[in-house]
C-alpha positions in Angstrom: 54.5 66.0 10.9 54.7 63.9 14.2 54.4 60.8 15.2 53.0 59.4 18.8 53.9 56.8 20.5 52.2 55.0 24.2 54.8 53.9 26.2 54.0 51.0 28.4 56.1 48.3 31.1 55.0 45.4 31.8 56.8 42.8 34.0 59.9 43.8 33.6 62.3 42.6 36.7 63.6 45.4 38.5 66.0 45.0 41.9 63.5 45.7 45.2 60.6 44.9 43.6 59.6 41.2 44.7 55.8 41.8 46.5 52.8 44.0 45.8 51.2 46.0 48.8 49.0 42.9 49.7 53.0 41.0 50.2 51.7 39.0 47.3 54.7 37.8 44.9 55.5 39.4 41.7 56.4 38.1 38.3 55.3 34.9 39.5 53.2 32.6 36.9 50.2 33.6 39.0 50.6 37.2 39.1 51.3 37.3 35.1 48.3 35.4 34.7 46.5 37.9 37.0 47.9 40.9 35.4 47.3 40.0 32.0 43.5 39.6 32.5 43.7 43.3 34.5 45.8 44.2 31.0 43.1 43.1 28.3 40.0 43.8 30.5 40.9 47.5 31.5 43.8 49.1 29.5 44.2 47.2 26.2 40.3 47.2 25.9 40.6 51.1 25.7 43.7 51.7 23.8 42.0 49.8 20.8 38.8 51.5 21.2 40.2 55.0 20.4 38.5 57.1 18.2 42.1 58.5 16.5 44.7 55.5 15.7 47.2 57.4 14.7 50.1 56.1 16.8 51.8 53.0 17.7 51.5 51.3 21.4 55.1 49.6 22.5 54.2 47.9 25.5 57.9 46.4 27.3 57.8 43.1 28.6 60.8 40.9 30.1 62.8 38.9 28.3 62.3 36.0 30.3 58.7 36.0 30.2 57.5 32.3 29.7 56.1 30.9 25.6 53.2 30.2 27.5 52.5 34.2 27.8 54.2 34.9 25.1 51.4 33.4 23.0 48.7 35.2 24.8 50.7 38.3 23.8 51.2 37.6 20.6 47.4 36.9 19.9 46.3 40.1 21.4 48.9 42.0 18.8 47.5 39.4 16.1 44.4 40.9 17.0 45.1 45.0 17.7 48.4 46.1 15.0 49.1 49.1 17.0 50.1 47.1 19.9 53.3 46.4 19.4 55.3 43.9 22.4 59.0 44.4 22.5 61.2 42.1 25.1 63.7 43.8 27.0 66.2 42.5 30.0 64.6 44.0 32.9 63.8 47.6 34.4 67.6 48.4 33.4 67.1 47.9 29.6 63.7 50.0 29.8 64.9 53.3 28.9 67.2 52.2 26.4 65.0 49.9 24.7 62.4 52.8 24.3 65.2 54.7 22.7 66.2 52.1 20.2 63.0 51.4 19.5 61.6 54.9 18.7 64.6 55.5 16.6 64.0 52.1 14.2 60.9 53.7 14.1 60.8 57.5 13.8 60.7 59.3 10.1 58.7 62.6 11.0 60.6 65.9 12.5 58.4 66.2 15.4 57.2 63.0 18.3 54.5 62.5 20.9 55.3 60.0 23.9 52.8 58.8 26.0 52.6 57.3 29.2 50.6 54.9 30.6 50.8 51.8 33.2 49.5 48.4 32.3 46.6 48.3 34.2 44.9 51.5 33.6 42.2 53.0 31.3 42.4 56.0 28.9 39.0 57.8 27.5 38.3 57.0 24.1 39.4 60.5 22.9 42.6 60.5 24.8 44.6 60.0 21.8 42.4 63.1 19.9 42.8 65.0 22.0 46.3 65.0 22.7 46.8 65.6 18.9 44.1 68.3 19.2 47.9 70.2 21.6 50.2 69.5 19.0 51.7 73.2 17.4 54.5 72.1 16.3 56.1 72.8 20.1 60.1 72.0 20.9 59.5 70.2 24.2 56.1 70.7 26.2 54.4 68.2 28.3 50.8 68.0 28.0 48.8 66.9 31.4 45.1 66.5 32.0 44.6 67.0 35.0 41.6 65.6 35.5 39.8 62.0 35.5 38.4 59.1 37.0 39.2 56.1 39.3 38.0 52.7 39.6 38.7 50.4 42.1 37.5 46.5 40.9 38.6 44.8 44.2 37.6 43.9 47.0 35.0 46.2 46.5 33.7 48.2 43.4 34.0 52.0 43.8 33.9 54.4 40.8 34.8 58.3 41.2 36.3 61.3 40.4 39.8 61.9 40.6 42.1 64.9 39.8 46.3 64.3 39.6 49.1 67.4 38.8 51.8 65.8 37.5 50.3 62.0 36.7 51.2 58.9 35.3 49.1 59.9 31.8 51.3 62.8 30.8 52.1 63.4 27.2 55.5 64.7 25.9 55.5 67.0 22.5 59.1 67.6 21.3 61.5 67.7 18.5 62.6 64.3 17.1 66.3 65.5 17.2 67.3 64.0 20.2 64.6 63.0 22.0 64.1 62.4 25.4 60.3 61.0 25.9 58.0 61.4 28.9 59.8 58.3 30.1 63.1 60.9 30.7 62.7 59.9 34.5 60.8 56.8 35.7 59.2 58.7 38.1 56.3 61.1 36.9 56.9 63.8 39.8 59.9 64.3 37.8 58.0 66.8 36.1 57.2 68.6 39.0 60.3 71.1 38.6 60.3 71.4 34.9 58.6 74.5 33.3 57.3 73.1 30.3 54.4 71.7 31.5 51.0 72.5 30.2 48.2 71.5 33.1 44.7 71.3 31.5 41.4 71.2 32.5 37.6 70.5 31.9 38.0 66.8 30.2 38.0 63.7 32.3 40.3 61.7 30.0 42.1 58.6 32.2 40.9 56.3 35.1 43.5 55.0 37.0 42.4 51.5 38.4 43.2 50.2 41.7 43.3 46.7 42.6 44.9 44.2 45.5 47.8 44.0 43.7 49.0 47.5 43.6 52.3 48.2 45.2 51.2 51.7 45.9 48.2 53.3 45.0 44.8 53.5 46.6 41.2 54.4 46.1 40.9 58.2 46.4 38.0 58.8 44.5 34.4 61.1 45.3 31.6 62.3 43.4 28.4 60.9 42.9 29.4 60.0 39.3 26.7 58.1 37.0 27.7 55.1 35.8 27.6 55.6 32.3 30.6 57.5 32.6 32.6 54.5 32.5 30.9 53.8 28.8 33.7 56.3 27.3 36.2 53.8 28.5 35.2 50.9 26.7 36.4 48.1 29.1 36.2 44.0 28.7 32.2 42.9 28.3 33.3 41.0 31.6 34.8 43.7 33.0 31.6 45.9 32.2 29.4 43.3 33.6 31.2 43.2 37.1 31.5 47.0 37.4 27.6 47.8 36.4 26.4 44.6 38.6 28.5 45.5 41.8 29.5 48.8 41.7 28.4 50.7 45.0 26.4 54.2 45.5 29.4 56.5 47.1 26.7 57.9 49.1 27.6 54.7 51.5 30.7 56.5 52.4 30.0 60.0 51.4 32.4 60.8 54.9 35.0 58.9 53.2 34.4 60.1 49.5 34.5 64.3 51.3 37.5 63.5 52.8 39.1 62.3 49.2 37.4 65.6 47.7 39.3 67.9 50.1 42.6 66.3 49.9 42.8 66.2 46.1 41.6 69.8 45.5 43.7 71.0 48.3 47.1 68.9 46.5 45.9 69.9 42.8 44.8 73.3 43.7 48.2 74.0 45.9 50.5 72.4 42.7 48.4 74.3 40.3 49.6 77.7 42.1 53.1 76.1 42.5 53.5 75.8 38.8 52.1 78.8 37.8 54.7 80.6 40.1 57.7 78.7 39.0 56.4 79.8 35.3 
């Protein structure tokens, strides 16, 4: 009836784009290196650890990405089928090459598109549970609302995290032609279109901040257990480093209040907003 794919970019060039927020460099040989091991450790880890495998991952890299990561690629779709590495030529092919690529692939009347960044975690049941929203819908995006951050340098910080509108929307529509949650690069896109579906209750992503971010930052609160992350199946080393250094939020609870009023205020206030423009 549908099929679902998880749309993912990698290190594809793109004009502007030449430092992360710690003026770093990008796409250099170290920061592949770097972001690969964030890649396998945090997001691939959790992708192949979902309890429903009924869809295919297409993760974007560049075309001129070096043999030397192109090996390390190809062993980690040797080693996972549903991950699935297509080159494209830089941030301009994207959204083509995700067109072309769905429609090689696409036999069933109805398709699920997925987003998620490279470095960022989805709940084992993600996948489940966005099938569990499937009705055979013409175009509605599907958007927990709710989840989890992690932030894995400097420090270690674990909390909650709520997002309207965030970077782990699903997009149920008609195969005739499609468009894809990837129908704008930006995911506030979807701010000012109706067919939106905010849900709520299930903490189903972690978004995971790091020093080579080029914009997000650690928002979360809570005093969340630590098990939590268990749903999330990350790297063993990855594991090791969170349960062995991540800190009680009660160091900062000032800081972690602050992060509590500000994202149910901005969820809370967009919640309303969407129900409105409904």
């Amino acid at each position: 009836m549908f099929q679902h794919f998880i749309l993912t970019r990698f290190n594809l060039r793109k004009k502007g784009w030449d430092e992360t927020k710690s003026q770093s460099k990008v796409l250099t040989d170290k920061w592949m290196e770097n972001r690969l091991e964030l890649f396998e450790q945090y997001c691939y880890s959790s992708i192949k650890a979902q309890t429903k495998k009924d869809f295919e991952w297409l993760v974007f890299f560049d075309k001129m990405t070096p043999q030397l990561f192109r090996e390390k690629i190809s062993e980690l779709s040797s080693n996972f089928s549903k991950f699935i590495p297509i080159y494209a030529d830089g941030m301009d092919d994207f959204l083509p090459s995700i067109t072309r690529e769905i429609k090689n692939r696409l036999t069933t009347p109805y398709l699920i598109t997925t987003r998620l960044d490279n470095d960022d975690s989805l709940h084992q049941d993600f996948v489940k549970e966005v099938h569990n929203q499937f009705s055979k819908q013409e175009f509605r995006v599907i958007d927990f609302v709710d989840g989890y951050t992690l932030q894995v340098s400097p420090r270690v910080r674990f909390g909650l995290h709520s997002h309207v509108h965030n970077p782990f929307m699903s997009l149920i529509e008609k195969s005739e032609n499609f468009k894809t949650i990837w129908t704008q690069e930006r995911h506030g896109y979807w701010r000012s279109v109706k067919e939106v579906t905010p849900l709520r209750g299930k903490r189903l992503w972690m978004s995971v901040i790091h020093i080579e971010n080029k914009a997000n930052e650690y928002k979360g609160y809570g005093n969340v257990a630590k098990s939590a992350i268990d749903s999330f199946n990350l790297h063993p080393q990855a594991l090791e480093n969170f349960k062995s250094n991540a800190e009680d939020l009660q160091l900062n609870s000032a800081g972690a209040f602050k992060h509590k009023l500000r994202t149910n205020w901005k969820v809370n206030f967009k919640l309303l907003e969407r129900r409105l423009f409904s």
